[in-house]
C-alpha positions as CSV (number, residue, x, y, z in Angstrom):
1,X,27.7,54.0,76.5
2,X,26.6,50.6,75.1
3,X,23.0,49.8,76.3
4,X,22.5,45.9,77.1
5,X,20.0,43.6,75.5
6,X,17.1,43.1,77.8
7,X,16.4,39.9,78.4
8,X,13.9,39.2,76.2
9,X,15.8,40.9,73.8
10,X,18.2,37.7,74.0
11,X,15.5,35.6,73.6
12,X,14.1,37.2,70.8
13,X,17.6,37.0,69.0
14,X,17.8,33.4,70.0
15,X,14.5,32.6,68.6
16,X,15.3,34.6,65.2
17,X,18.8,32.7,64.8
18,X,17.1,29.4,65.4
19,X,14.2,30.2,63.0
20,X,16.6,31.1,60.3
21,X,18.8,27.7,61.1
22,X,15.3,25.8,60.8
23,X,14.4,27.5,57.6
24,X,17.6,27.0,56.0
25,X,18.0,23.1,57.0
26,X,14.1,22.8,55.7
27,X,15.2,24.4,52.1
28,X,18.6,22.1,52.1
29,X,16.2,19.4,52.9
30,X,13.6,20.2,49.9
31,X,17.0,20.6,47.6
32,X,18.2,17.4,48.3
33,X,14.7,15.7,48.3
34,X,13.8,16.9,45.0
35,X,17.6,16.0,43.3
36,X,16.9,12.7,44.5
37,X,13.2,12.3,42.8
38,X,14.7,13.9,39.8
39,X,17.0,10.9,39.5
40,X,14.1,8.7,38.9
41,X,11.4,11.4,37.2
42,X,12.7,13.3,34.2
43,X,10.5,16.1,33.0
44,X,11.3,19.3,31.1
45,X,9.1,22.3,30.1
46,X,9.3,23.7,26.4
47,X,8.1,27.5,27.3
48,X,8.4,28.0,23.4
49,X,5.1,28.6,21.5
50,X,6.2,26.0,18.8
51,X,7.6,23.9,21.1
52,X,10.6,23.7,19.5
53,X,12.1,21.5,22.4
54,X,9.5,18.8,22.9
55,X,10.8,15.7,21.3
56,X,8.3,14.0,19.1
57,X,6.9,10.5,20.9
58,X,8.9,8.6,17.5
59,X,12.0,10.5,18.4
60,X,11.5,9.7,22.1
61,X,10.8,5.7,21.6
62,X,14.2,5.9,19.2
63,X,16.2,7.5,21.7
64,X,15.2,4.8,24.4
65,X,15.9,2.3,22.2
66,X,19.8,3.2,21.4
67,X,22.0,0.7,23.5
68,X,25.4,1.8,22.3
69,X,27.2,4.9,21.8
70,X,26.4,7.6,18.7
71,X,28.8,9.9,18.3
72,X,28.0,13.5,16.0
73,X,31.3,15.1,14.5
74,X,29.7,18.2,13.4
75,X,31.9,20.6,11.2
76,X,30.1,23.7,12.0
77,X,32.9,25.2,13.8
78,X,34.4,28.4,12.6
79,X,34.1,31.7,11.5
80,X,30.9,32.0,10.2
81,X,27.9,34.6,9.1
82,X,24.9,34.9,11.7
83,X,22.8,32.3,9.7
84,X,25.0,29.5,10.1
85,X,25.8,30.2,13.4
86,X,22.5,30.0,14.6
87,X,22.1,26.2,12.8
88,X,25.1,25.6,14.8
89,X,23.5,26.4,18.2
90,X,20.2,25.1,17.5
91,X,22.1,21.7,16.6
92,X,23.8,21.6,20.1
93,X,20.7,22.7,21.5
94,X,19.0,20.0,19.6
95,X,21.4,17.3,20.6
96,X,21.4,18.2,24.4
97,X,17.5,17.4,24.2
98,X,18.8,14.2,22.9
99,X,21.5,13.2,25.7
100,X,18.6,14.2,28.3
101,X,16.8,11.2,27.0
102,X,19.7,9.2,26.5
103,X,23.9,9.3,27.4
104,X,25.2,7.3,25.2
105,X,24.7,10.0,22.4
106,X,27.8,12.2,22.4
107,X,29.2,14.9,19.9
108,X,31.7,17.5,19.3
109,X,32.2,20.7,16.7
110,X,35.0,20.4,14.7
111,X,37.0,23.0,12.1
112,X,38.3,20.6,9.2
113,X,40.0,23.7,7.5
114,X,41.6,24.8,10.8
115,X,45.4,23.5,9.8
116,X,45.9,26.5,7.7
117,X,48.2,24.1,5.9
118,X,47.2,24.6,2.1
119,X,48.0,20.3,1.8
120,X,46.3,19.5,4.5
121,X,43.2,21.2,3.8
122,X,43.0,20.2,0.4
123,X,43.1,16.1,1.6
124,X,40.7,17.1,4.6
125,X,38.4,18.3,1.9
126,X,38.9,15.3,-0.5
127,X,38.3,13.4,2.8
128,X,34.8,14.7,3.4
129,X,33.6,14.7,0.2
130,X,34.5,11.2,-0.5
131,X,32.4,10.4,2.8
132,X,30.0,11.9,1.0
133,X,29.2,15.5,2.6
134,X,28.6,17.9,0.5
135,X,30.7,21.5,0.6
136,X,29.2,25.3,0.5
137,X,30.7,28.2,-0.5
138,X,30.0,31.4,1.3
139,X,30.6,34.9,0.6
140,X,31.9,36.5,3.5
141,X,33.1,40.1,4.5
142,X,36.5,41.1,5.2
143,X,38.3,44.1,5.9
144,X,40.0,43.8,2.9
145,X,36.5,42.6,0.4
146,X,34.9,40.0,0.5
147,X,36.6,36.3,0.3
148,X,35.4,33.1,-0.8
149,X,35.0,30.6,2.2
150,X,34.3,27.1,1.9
151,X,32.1,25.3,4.8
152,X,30.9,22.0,5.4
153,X,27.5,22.3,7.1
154,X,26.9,18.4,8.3
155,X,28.4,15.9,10.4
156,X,29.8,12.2,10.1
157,X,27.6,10.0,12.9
158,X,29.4,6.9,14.0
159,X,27.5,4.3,15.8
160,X,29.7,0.6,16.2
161,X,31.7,-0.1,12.7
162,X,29.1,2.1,10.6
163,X,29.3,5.7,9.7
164,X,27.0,8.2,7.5
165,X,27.5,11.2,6.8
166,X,24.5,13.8,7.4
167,X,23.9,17.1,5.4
168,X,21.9,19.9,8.2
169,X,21.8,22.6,5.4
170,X,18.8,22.1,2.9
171,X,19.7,24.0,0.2
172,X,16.4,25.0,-2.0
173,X,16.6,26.9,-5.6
174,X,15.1,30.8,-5.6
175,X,15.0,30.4,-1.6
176,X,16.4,33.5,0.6
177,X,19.5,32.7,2.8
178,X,17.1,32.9,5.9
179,X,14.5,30.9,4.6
180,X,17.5,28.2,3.7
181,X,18.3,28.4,7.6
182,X,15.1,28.3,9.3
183,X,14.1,25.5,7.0
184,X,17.1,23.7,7.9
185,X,16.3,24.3,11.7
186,X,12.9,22.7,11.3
187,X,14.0,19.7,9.4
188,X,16.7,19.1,12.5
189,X,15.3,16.6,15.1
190,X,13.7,14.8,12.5
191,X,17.6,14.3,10.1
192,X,19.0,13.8,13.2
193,X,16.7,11.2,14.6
194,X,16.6,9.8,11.3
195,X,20.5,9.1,10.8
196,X,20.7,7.7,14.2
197,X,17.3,5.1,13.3
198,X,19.7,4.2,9.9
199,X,22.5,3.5,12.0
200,X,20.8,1.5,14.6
201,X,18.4,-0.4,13.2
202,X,19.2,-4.3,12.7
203,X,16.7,-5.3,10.1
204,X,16.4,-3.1,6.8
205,X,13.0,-2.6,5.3
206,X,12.3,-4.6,2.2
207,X,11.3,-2.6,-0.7
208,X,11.2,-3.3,-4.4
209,X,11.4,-1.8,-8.4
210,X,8.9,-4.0,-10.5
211,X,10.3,-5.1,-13.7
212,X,8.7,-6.7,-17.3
213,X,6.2,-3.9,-18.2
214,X,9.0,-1.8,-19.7
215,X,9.8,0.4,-16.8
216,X,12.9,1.8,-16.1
217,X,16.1,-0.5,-15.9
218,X,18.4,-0.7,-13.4
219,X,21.2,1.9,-14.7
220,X,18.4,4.7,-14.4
221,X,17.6,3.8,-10.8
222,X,21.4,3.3,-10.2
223,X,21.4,6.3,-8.1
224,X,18.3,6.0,-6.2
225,X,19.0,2.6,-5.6
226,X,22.5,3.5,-4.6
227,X,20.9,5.8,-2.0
228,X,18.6,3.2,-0.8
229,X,20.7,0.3,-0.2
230,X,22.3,2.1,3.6
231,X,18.7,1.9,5.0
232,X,16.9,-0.7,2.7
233,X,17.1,-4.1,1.1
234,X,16.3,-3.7,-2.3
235,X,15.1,-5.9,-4.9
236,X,14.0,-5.7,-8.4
237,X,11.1,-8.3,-8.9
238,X,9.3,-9.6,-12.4
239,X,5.5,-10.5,-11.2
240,X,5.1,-12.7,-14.5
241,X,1.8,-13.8,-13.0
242,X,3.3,-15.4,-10.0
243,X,0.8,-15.6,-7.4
244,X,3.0,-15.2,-4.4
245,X,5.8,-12.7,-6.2
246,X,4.7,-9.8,-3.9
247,X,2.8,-11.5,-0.9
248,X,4.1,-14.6,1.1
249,X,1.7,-17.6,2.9
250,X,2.8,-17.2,6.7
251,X,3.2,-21.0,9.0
252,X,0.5,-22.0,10.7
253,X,0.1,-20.9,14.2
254,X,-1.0,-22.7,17.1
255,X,-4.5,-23.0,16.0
256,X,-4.0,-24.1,12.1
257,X,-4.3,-20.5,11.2
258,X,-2.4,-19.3,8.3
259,X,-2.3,-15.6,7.1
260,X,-1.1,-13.8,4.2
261,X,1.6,-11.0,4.4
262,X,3.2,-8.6,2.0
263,X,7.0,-9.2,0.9
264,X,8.4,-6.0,1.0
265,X,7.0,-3.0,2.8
266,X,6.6,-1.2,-0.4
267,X,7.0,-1.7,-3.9
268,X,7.9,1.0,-6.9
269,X,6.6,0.8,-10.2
270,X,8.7,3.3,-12.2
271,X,7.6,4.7,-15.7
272,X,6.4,1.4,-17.0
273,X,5.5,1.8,-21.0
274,X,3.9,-1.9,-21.6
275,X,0.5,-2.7,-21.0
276,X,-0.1,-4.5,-17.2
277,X,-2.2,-8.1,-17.8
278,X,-4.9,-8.8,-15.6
279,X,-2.9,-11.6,-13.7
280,X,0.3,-8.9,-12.8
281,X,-2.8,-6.1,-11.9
282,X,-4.9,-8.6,-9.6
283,X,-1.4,-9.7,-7.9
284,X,-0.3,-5.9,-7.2
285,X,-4.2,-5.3,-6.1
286,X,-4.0,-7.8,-3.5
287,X,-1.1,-7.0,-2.6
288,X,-2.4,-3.9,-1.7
289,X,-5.3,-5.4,0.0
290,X,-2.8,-7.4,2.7
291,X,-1.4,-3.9,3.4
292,X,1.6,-3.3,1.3
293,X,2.0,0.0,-0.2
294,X,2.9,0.8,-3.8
295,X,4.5,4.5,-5.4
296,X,3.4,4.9,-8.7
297,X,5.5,6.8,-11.3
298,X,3.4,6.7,-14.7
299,X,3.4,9.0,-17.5
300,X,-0.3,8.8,-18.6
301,X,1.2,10.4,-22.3
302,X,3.9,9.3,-24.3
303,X,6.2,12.1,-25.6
304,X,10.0,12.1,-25.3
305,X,12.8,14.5,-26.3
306,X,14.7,11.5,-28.2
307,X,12.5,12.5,-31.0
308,X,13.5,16.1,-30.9
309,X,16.8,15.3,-31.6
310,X,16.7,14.8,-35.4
311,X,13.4,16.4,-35.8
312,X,11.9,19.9,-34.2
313,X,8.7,18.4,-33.4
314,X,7.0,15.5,-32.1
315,X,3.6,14.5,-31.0
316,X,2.7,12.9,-27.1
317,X,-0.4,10.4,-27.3
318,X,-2.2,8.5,-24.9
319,X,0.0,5.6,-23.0
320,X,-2.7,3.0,-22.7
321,X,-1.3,1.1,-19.7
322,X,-4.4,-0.7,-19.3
323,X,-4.1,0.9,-15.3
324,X,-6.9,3.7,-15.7
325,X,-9.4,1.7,-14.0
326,X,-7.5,0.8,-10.9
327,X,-6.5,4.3,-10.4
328,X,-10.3,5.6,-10.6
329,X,-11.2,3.0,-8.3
330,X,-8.7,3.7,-5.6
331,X,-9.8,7.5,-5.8
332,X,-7.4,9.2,-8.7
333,X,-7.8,10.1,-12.7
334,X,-4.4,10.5,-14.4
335,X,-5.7,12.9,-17.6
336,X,-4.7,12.2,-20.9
337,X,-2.7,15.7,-21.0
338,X,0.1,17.5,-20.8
339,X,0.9,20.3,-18.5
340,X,3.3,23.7,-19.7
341,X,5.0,25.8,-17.1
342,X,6.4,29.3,-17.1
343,X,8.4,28.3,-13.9
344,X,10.2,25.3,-15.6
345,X,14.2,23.8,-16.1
346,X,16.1,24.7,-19.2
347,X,17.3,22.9,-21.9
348,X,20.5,23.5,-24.3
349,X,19.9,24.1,-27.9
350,X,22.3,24.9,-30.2
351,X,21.9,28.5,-32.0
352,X,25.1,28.3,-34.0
353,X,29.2,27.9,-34.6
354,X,31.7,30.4,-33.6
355,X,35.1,29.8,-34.4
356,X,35.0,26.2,-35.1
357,X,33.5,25.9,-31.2
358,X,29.2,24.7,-31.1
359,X,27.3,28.2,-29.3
360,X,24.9,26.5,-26.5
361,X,22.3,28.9,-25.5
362,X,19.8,27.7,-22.6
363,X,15.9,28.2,-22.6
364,X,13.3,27.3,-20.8
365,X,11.5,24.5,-21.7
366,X,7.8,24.9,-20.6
367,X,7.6,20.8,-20.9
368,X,9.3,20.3,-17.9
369,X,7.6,22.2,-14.9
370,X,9.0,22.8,-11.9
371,X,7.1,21.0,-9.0
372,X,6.7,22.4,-5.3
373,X,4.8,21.2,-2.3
374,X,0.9,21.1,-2.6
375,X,0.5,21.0,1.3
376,X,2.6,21.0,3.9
377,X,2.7,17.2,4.0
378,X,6.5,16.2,5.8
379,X,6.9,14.2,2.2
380,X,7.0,17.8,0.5
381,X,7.9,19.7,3.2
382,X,10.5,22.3,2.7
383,X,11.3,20.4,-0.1
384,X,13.8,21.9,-3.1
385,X,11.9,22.4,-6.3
386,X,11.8,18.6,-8.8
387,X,12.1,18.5,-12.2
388,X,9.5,17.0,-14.4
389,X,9.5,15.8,-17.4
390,X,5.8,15.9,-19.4
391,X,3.9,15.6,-16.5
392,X,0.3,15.1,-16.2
393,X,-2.1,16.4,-14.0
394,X,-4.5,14.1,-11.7
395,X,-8.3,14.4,-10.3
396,X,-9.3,12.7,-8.0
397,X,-12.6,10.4,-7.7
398,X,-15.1,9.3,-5.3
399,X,-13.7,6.3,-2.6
400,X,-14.8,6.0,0.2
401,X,-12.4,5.7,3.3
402,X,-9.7,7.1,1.4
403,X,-7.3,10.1,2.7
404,X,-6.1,12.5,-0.8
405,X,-3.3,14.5,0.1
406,X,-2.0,16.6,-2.5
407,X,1.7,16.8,-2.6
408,X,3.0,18.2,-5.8
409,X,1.6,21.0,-8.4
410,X,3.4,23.3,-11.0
411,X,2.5,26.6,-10.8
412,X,0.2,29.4,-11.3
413,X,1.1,29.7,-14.7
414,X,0.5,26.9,-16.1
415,X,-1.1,25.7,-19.2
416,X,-2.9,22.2,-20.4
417,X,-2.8,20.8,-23.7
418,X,-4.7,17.9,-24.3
419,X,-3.6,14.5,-26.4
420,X,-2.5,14.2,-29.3
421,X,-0.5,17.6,-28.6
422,X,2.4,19.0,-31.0
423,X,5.8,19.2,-28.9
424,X,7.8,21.7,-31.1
425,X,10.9,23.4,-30.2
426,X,9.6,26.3,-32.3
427,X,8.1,27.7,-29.3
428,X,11.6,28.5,-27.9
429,X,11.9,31.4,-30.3
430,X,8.8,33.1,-29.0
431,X,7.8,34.7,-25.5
432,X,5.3,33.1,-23.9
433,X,1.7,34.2,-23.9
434,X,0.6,35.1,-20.8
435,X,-2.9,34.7,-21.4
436,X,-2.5,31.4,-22.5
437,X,-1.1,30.1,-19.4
438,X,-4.1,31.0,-16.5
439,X,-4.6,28.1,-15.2
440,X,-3.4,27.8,-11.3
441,X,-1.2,25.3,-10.0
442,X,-1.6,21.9,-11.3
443,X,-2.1,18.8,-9.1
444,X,0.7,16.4,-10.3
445,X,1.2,13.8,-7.5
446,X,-1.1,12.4,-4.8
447,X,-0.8,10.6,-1.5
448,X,-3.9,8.1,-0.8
449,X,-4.6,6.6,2.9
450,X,-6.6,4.8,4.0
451,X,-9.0,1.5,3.5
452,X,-8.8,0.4,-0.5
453,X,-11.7,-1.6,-2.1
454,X,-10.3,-4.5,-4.3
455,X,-10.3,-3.8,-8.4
456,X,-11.5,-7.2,-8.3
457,X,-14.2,-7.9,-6.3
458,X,-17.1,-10.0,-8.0
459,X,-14.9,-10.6,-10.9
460,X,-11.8,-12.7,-10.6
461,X,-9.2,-13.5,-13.8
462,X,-10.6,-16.2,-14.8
463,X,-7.0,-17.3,-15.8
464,X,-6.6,-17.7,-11.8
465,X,-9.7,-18.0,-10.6
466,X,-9.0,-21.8,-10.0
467,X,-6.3,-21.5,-7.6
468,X,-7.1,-22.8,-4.5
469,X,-4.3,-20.4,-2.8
470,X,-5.1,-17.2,-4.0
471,X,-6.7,-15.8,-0.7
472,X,-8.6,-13.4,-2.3
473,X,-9.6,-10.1,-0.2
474,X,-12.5,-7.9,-1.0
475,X,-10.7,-4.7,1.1
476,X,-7.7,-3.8,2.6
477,X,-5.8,-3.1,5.6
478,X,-4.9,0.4,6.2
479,X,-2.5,1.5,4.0
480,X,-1.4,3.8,1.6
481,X,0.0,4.6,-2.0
482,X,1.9,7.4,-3.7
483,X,0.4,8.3,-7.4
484,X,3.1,10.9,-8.9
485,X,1.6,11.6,-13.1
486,X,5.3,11.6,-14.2
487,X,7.5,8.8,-14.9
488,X,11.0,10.0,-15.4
489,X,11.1,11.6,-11.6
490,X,13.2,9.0,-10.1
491,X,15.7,8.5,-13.6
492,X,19.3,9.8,-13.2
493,X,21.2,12.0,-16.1
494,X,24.0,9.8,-18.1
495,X,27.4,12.1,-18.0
496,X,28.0,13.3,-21.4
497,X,30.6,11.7,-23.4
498,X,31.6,9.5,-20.5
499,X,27.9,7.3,-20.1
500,X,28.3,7.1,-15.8
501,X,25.3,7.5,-13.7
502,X,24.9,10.8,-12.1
503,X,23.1,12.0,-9.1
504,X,19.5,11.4,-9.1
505,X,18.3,15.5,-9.5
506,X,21.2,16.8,-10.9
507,X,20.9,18.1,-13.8
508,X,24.5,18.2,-15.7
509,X,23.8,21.1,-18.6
510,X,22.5,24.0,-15.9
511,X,24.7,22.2,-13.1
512,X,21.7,22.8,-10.9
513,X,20.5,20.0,-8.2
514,X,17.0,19.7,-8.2
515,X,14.4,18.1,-5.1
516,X,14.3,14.5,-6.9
517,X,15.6,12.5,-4.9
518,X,14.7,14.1,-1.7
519,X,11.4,13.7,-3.0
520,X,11.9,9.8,-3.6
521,X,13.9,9.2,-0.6
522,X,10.8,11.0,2.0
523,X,8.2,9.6,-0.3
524,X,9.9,5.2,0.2
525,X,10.5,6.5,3.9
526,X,7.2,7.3,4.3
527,X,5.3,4.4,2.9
528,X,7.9,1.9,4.4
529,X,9.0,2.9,7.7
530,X,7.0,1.6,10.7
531,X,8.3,4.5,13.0
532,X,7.1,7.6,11.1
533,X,9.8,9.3,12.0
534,X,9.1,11.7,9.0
535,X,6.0,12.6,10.0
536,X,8.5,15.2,12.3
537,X,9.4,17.0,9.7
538,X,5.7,18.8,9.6
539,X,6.5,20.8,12.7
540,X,7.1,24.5,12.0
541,X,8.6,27.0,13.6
542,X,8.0,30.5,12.9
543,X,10.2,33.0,11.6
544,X,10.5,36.4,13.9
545,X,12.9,38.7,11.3
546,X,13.0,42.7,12.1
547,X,11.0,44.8,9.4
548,X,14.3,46.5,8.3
549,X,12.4,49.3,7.3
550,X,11.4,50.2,10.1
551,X,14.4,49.5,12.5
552,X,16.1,51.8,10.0
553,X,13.1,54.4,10.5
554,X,13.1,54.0,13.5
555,X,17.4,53.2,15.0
556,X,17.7,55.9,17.7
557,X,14.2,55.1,19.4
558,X,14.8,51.3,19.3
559,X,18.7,51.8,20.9
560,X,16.8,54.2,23.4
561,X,13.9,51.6,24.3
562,X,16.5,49.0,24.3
563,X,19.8,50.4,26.0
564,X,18.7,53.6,28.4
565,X,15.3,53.1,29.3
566,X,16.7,49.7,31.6
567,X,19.7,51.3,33.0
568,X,17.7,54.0,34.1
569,X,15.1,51.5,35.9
570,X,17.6,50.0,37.5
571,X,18.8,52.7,38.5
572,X,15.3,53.9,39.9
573,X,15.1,50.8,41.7
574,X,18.3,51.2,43.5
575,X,17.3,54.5,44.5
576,X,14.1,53.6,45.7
577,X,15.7,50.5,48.1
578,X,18.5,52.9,49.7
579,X,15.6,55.4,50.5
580,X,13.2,52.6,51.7
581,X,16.2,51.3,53.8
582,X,17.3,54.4,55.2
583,X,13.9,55.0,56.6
584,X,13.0,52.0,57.8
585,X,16.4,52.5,60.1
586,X,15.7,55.8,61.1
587,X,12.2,54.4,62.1
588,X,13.9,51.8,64.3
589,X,16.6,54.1,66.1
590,X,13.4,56.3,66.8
591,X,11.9,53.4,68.6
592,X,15.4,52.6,70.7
């Protein structure tokens, strides 16, 4: 017999149904509401603890700023190990974050050696190279041995009629593979907002190599120069005691006011050997004063290899470039020393003739250190190890106002020897003492920031003194220089027999490519780009590797933890609802 709802019964059901029907129109309301708001309000929440998805404010402004379409073709597609892999998902990751802040920036993942065609990929790899990205060759497991795989981790970024090609792996010497990868992961928004700002921008940044105190020519730069000329117009200047070679006398404005202002955003003075005059010194100092910003390469010693090559020794001495006292009054010392290294590049000797045929044997030359980072400045940060070549160390003195960063030192086992010092290649043929080299890591370069006081304040050249347009200024704006205690970091190798250029860093006789001209290129970028987009590359983010020591210690209690212990709560749980179900019905057929 089937028992008939009571009447109150029907209105209970009535009210129920019409409860639900108002509940679910309220929530499709709320839905709709809040798609509409997010039209107009975009927010996002970064749960990570590094907040690896929060775009810096620079990167944010850029973005905003793009009015046409970028397009990433990223050739991270492929079978690849679990490092590479995971730079390919962060880099779509990292890219999505992009598009939410702007559409017009598109990309896709392509496999360049996917023809299987042997032609083909030969011309596809001739292709990319040309376009200058660079190729890696991997190691990786098959079922038959290991093979030889060549990858090309980086993309070609077309914006309009331009295209540059971007490298996302930063290779660095002595590094482990998962180092290499998270470092490339942190460098990411800050290479990828950085291609897009080359691309985009309409008016390069001025900057300029000062020439006619001996420093280095324009063949030595050519590859430095070659890599600035994309993002920069650059100049080489001769000062020649021209007032206004470095600063430039604006038009009045509408009240008769007329103001000074710097010529290029910074300048370079690169392993100059001649003495600096007052006139050139007090036209650089003001320049400074009015803001610009100057990198200093100067070899506070004189010593070369030339002289090794027809003779096993030579002596360094003091390179008086009459500079010492604007250096200690902006806030640095460059000593009148050399620094050895343990940790330094090799050079070929040669020990003897076999067969008609020279026998080249390579040793380490403690002359020319290998630099790393001194902080974790974004300049240094990450950064491959850079070659020196008789490098000096700097001390800093008192200024007040002014911001000393270091960024480069050798290492922990180093060793100073003061001037006049005996450079002999007799050393080679002896193991280095290491008592004799206990002194820790050397300060080699230094960033300064901040407020400078004028060299010439109270005493004016008298050679200029009478100029009427000189401006003169007793303190600067906020600004900032680079002091680096070696010279020869920005010069390029010559290929031997041929005489070319070749890259800045690369050293042709170990074949090994050191952090030069990263270091140059994030050290101009720095002092010359009004965005600071490189202060992004200071974020970190933190490495979370297994202790494979203990997961192999401790395998079949991890696989239990992570495989049967949640299947069994689940299970647990489903148990758990059919009984609390089942009771709560038999309660309520009790009650009918």
């Amino acid at each position: 017999m089937v028992r008939k709802k009571s009447k109150p019964e029907v209105l209970k059901s009535k009210d129920i149904r019409r409860d639900n029907l108002l509940s679910f129109c309220l929530i499709l309301v709320i839905i709709l509401v809040a798609n509409i708001i997010s039209g107009y309000l975009f927010t996002r929440i970064d749960l990570t603890s590094e907040k690896r998805y929060t775009l810096a404010p620079a990167t944010k402004a850029l973005l905003r700023s793009v009015d046409d379409y970028v397009f990433f073709r990223i050739y991270l597609e492929g079978d690849f190990p679990a490092g590479f892999k995971k730079l390919r998902r962060e880099t779509k990751e990292m890219l999505d974050e992009f598009r939410a802040y702007n559409k017009l920036i598109g990309y896709e993942f392509v496999n360049p050696l996917a023809t299987g065609n042997a032609r083909e990929t030969e011309e596809t790899i001739k292709t990319l190279t040309d376009k200058g990205l660079r190729p890696t060759e991997l190691q990786v497991r098959a079922t038959d041995g290991a093979q030889q795989k060549l990858i090309f981790p980086g993309a070609l970024v077309m914006y309009r009629d331009k295209e540059l090609p971007l490298d996302l792996l930063d290779q660095q010497l002595n590094t482990p593979p998962e180092m290499v990868i998270n470092n490339s992961v942190q460098n990411l928004e800050f290479k990828l907002a950085d291609i897009i700002r080359k691309l985009s921008q309409l008016q390069k940044p001025a900057v300029a190599f000062i020439e006619g105190h001996g420093e280095l020519n324009e063949a030595e730069l050519h590859d430095l120069t070659q890599a600035l000329l994309p993002n920069y117009r650059v100049d080489h200047i001769t000062i020649a005691g021209r007032i206004y070679a470095l600063t430039r006398r604006s038009d009045p404005d509408a009240n008769g006011n007329v103001r000074i202002l710097p010529n290029y955003e910074a300048i370079i003075i690169a392993k100059p050997s001649q003495p600096f005059d007052e006139k050139d010194k007090f036209i650089i100092d003001q320049y400074i004063m009015y803001g610009g910003k100057v990198l200093w390469l100067v070899d506070p010693v004189f010593a070369s290899m030339d002289s090794l090559q027809m003779n096993e020794s030579t002596v360094g001495v003091d390179l008086d470039l009459k500079l010492d006292d604007m250096f200690f009054k902006y806030g640095l010392r460059l000593n009148k020393n050399l620094v050895l290294d343990v940790n330094s590049a090799s050079i070929p000797l040669r020990t003897g003739q076999v067969g008609g045929q020279a026998q080249i044997e390579f040793f380490r030359w403690p002359y020319f250190p290998l630099l790393n980072q001194a902080s974790n400045h974004p300049i240094v940060r990450n950064i491959n190890s850079i070659k020196s070549d008789f490098v000096s160390s700097i001390d800093t003195t008192s200024a007040e106002n002014i911001r000393k960063t270091p960024l480069l030192k050798t290492s922990d086992y180093s060793r100073i020897s003061l001037t006049p010092v005996l450079i002999s290649l007799a050393m080679l043929r002896e193991n280095p003492d290491p008592r004799m080299y206990n002194k820790q890591g050397q300060i080699t370069a230094y960033l300064l920031e901040g407020t400078f006081s004028s060299l010439f304040a109270n005493r004016i050249p008298p050679e200029i003194a009478e100029s009427r347009e000189i401006g003169f200024k007793e303190e600067s704006k906020p600004t900032a220089m680079i002091v680096v205690a070696d010279g020869d970091l920005a010069r390029n190798q010559f290929h031997v027999p041929r005489g070319y250029p070749l890259p800045l860093g690369y050293d042709q006789y170990t074949r090994r490519t050191y952090g030069n001209k990263d270091f140059m290129l994030n050290a101009i970028s720095y002092l010359a780009d009004e965005t600071q987009l490189i202060s992004i590359r200071s974020r970190e983010i933190k490495m979370r590797l297994l202790d494979m020591n203990k997961a192999k210690e401790n395998r079949l209690n991890i696989q239990i933890i992570n495989l049967v212990i949640p299947v069994v709560i689940v299970i647990l749980i489903g148990i758990a609802l059919g009984l609390r179900r089942k009771r709560r019905y038999q309660r309520r057929h009790i009650s009918k």
